[in-house]
VOVOVO-642707 format. One line per 3 residues: number of its first residue (from 1); for each residue x, y, z of C-alpha. Coordinates in steps of 0.02 Angstrom, whole numbers, always signed. Example, Ala and Ser with C-alpha at 12.3 -4.5 7.8 and 13.67 -1.06 7.14 Angstrom:
<pts>
1> +615/-225/+390; +684/-53/+357
</pts>
This chain:
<pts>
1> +854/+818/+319; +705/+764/+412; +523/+817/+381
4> +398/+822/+518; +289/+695/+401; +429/+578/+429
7> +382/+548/+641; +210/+524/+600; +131/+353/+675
10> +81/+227/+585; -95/+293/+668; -71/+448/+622
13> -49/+417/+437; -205/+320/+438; -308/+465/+510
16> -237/+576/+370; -273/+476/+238; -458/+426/+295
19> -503/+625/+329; -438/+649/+154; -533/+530/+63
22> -692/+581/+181; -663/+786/+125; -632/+733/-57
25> -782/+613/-65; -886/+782/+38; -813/+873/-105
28> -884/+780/-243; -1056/+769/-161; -1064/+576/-145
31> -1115/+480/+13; -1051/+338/+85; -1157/+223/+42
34> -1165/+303/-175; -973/+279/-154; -988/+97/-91
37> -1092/+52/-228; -1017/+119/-338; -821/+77/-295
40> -894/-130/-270; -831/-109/-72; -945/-124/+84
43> -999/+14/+141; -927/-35/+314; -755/-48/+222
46> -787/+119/+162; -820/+181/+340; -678/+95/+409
49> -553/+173/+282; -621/+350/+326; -601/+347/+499
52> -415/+273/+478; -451/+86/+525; -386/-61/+447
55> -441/-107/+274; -399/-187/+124; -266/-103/-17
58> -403/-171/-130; -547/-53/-51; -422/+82/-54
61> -393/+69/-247; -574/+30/-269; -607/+221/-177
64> -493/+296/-266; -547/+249/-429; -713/+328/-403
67> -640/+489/-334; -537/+494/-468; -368/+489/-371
70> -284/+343/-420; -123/+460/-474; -101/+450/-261
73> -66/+251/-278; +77/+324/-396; +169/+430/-270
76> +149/+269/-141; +215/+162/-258; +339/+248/-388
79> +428/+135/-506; +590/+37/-449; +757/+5/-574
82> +864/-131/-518; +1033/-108/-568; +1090/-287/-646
85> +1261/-226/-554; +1182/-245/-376; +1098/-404/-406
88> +1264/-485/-457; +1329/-412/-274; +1191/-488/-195
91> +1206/-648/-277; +1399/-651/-225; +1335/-616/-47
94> +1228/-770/+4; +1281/-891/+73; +1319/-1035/+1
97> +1252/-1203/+44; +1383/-1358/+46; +1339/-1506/-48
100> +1341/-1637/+63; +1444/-1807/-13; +1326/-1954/+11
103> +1399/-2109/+101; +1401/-2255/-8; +1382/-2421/+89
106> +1534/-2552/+16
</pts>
């Protein structure tokens, strides 16, 4: 079943995450210029992420750190098993390459 968060942009998703990180940083009384300093990103980079714009995923875990909201990065990136079953089903999948049989000159 679909969720409405699931048709959100690309654009959209970045506008969410900036006004959170702006109201959380309001919330805990630092500027953005204190949370720059302090996170070892510009404070244009800090900018940028709040209003949704590009950045790096190295500001964003910088911010985050100093906000005290790194357990978000967890729910972004939640740990992966790999079954040792599917990577044998893969393996049997690619192609295979030929050997080509060199030419020897009599």
């Amino acid at each position: 079943m679909a969720t409405l968060h699931e048709h959100k942009t690309i654009e959209e998703w970045q506008e969410i995450l900036g006004d959170n990180i702006r109201n959380l940083r309001i919330q805990k009384n630092i500027d953005q210029k204190d949370l720059a300093a302090q996170s070892g990103a510009s404070l244009t980079a800090v900018r940028r992420l709040e209003k949704g714009e590009t950045t790096t995923t190295g500001t964003l875990i910088r911010v985050l750190r100093i906000l005290g909201k790194t357990d978000w990065l967890s729910s972004l990136a939640p740990p992966v098993d790999i079954n040792p079953l599917h990577m044998a089903k893969l393996a049997s999948k690619a192609p295979r390459r030929r050997v080509r049989k060199s030419r020897t000159l009599l």
